[in-house]
N, C-alpha and C positions, 0 to 999 in steps of 0.2 A: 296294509294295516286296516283297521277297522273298529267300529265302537257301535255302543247302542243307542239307540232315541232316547231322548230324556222325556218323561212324561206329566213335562208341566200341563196343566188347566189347559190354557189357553189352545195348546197345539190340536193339528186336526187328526182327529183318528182316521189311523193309519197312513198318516199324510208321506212322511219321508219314506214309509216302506212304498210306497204304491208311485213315487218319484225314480228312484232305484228300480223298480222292477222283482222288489221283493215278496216274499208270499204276505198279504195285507194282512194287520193286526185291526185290534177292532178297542186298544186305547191310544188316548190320545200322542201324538209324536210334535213335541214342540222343536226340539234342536236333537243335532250329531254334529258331537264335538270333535275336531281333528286339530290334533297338538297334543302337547304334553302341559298343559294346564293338570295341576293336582286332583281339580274338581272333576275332571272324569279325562284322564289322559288315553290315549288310543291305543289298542294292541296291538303289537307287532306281532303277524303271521307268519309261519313257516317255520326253519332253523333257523334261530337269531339269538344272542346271549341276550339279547334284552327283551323284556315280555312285553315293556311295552314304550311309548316313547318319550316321557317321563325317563325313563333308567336309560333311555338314548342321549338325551339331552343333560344328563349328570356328564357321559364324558365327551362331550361335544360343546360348541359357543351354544348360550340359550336361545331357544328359538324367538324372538322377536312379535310373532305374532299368534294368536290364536284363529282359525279356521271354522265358520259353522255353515251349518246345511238349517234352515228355518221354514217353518212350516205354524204360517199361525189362521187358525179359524177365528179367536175371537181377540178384543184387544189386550196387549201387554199393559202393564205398568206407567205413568208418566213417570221419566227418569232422564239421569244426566249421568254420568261419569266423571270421575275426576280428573286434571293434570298429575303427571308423576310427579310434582314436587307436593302436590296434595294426596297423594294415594299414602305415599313413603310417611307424610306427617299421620294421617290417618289410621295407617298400621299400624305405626308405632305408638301410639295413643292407644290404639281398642288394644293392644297386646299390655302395654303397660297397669289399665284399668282389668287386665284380667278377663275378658271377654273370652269364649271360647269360639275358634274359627269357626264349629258350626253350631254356635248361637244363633239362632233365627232373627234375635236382635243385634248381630253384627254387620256393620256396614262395610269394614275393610276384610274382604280376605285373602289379598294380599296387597305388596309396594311398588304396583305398577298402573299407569293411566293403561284406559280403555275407549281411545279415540275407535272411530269406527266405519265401516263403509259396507254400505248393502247392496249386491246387485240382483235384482226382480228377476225371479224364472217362470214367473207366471207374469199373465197380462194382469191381473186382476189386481196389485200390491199397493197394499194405501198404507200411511202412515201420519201420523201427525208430528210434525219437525220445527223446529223453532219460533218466537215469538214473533206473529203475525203484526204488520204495522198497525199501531193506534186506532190510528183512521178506520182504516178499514176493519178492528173488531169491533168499532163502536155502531159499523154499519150494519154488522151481522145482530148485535144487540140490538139496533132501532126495528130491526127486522122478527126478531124473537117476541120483542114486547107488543110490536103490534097485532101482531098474528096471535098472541094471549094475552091479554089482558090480565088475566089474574096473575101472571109474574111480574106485569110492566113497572109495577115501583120498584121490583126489587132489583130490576135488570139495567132502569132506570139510572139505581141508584150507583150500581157497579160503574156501569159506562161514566157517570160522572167523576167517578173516584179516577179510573183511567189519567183523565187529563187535569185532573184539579192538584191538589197538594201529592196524594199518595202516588201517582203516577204508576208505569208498569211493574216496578220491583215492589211497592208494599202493596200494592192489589194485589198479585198473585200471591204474595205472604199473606193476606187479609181470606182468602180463596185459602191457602189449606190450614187454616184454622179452624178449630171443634166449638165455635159459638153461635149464637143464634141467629145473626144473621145471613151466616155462610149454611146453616141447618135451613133455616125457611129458601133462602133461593135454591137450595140445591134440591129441596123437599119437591119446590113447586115446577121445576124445568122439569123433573124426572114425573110427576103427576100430570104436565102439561105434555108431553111426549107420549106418554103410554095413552093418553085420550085421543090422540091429534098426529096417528104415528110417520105419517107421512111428510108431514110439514117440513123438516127437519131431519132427516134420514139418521147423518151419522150422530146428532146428538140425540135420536132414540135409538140408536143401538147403543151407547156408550150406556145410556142409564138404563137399559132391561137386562144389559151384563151388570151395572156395578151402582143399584139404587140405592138413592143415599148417598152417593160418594163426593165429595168435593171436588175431586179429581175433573165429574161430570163437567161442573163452571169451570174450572180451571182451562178446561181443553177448551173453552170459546177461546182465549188467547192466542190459540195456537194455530200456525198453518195446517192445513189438511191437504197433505200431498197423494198423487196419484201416480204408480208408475208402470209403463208398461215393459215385456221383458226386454231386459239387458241394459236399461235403463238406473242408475248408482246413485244413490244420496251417499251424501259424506258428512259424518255428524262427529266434530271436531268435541275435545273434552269440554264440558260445560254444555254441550246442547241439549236440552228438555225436546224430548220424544216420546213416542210409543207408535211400536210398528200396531195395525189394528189387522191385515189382513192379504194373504197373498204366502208366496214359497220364493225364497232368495239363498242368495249365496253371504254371508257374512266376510268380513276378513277384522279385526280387531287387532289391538295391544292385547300383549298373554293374560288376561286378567279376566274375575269376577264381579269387578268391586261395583256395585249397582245401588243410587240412593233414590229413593222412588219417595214419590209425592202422591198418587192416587192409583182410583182404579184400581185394586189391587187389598186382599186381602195381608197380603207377607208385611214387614216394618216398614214403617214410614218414619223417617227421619226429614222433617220440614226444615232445620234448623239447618242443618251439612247441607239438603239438597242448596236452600238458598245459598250457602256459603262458596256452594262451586258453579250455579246456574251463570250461563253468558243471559243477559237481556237484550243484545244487540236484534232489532227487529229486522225484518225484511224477509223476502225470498231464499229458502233452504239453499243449499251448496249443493247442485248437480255434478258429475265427475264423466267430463266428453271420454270418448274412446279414443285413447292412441292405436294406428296401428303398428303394427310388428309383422309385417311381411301381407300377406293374401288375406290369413285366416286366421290371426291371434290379435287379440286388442288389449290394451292395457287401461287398469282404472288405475292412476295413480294420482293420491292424494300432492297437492301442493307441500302441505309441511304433516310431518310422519313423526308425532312426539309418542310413542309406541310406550316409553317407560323406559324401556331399553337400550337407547341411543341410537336407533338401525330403522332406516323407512321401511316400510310395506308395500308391496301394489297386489295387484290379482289381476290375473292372465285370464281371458275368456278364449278357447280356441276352439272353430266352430269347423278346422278342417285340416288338409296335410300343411302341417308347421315343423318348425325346426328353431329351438329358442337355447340360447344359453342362460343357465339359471344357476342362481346358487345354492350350496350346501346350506339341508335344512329344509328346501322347499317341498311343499304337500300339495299332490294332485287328486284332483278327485274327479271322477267321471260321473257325468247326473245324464247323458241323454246317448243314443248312437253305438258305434263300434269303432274302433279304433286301433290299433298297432304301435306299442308302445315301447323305444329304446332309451335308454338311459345308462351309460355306463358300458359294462360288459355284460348288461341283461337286457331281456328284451320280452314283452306281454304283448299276445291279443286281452283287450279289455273291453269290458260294458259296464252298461251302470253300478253303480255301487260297489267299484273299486278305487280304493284309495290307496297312495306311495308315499313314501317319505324317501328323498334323492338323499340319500347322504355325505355326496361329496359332489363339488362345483363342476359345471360341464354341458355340454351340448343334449337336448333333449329330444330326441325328432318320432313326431306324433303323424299317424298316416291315416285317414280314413274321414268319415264325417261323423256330428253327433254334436255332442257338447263337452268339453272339457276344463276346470279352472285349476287354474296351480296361482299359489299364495308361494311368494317369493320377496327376495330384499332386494334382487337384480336380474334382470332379461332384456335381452337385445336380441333382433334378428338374427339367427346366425347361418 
């Protein structure tokens, strides 16, 4: 199977093709989607009754998970996702009010949660992931005001809100509001950055991508993670993030459904994001490698509320393996060469070949490179 870059903003031109080993383009490539998500489902190549896997998965169990290939130069969205018991209410709400799915102001489009995990194929992958402890953003604001004065009352004044009455959930409600307090601190960090660009690195990159934006205050809350490759965050439904930079492998719940709070030209809904945000602070949720024999490791999430009722994991296999996996599962190759049986078929593969297994069984991959298959079940075999 196979599909094409989507060509959001953010993505790096010609990023996914020049990962693949394809002839580079010269706009930007943010994702490549593998799954049968409606929003851009994958073709099935060759002789096949179904053109693509979307019409695979009408007469098959629905596939559980959605699959992406990421490629981001500048920062995404801050956002969160919902639980499938809040996607389902969601949906049927924006459908009931008449909303069309592709409304630019619609936040549901479809009734499934989009829990999620990212594994870094570059060293270079940062992200900003969950609400950083108290303490310690009041440290980074004692730090910001000194170093500028001309923001210090007004960073001052944030930090003090932090631990006083409004605490973490109405500061950051107080953060993506369009009033004049949240306009003059956001006016003056993104003024005090573009003069002082060094001081501060990622909060002047955040604001010469998105000046003006609230979003800019907003992200002092938030951790700023670093990973290097093969390395997995796990951002369970309700976690506020935004990937800012780097090439990973995604695995998700089948869905779109995305409420964004800043940074970001497309709809902000402050209202839904707050109604699904976790505020639990501390340390993002890293996902260790299981292994599965010499050369395959496994990311698997603790708990797997997908939407669908069926966990996920993602297979990283970096040499000769042999896995049993289930129907449904999607392989995608990003690095190497490989020798690939499944079934009563059998591929030499390189980059930028993608499988869909469609019935349950032994996998056995020969060579070295990189390879990830998205699956509900695998064992050594």
């Amino acid at each position: 199977m196979d599909n094409e870059p989507r060509d959001y903003a953010w993505g790096i031109p010609g990023g996914i093709s020049r990962l693949l080993g394809r002839p580079e383009t010269t706009r930007p490539e943010a994702e490549l989607w593998l799954g049968a998500h409606p929003g851009s489902p994958s073709r099935i190549l060759g002789d096949s009754r179904w053109s693509d896997v979307a019409e695979w998965e009408a007469d098959h169990d629905p596939l559980p998970f959605l699959m992406k290939l990421l490629a981001a130069e500048a920062p995404l969205s801050l956002q969160a996702h919902p639980s499938a018991e809040q996607a389902r209410a969601g949906y049927r709400r924006e459908n009931e009010l008449g909303i069309p799915l592709d409304s630019p102001d619609r936040n549901y489009k479809d009734p499934h949660a989009k829990p999620e995990l990212i594994v870094a194929i570059s060293d270079d992958f940062e992200a900003l992931c969950g609400f950083r402890p108290v303490e310690q953003t009041r440290q980074v604001l004692a730090g910001i005001a000194a170093a500028w004065p001309s923001v210090a009352p007004d960073v001052h004044a944030l930090s003090a809100r932090l631990t006083g009455d409004l605490g973490l959930r109405e500061t950051f409600r107080r953060l993506l509001q369009d009033d004049d307090d949240v306009r003059r601190l956001t006016s003056g960090l993104c003024d005090a950055a573009a003069s002082d660009p060094t001081r501060f690195p990622l909060l002047t990159r955040l604001a010469s991508h998105h000046p003006g934006d609230p979003g800019v205050a907003a992200a002092l809350l938030l951790n700023h993670v670093e990973l290097a490759s093969g390395e997995c965050l796990w951002l369970p439904a309700g976690n506020i993030h935004a990937y800012l930079h780097g090439i990973g492998v995604e695995l998700m719940g089948p869905s779109d459904n995305v409420l964004r709070g800043g940074l970001t030209a497309k709809h902000v809904d402050a209202d839904q994001l707050l109604d699904v945000l976790d505020f639990t602070t501390g340390e993002p949720e890293r996902l260790g490698r299981i292994p599965l024999g010499a050369h395959a490791q496994a990311y698997r999430p603790a708990q797997h509320p997908s939407g669908k009722g069926t966990p996920f994991q993602l297979i990283h296999v970096d040499g000769d393996a042999r896995l049993e996996v289930s129907a449904g599962s999607i392989i995608a190759i990003v690095s190497g060469a490989f020798d690939l049986d499944a079934g009563d078929r059998s591929h030499t593969v390189a980059p930028g070949d993608f499988f869909l297994v469609s019935t349950s069984g032994p996998v056995t991959i020969t060579g070295r490179g990189g390879a990830f298959i998205a699956t509900t079940e695998a064992i050594d075999a």
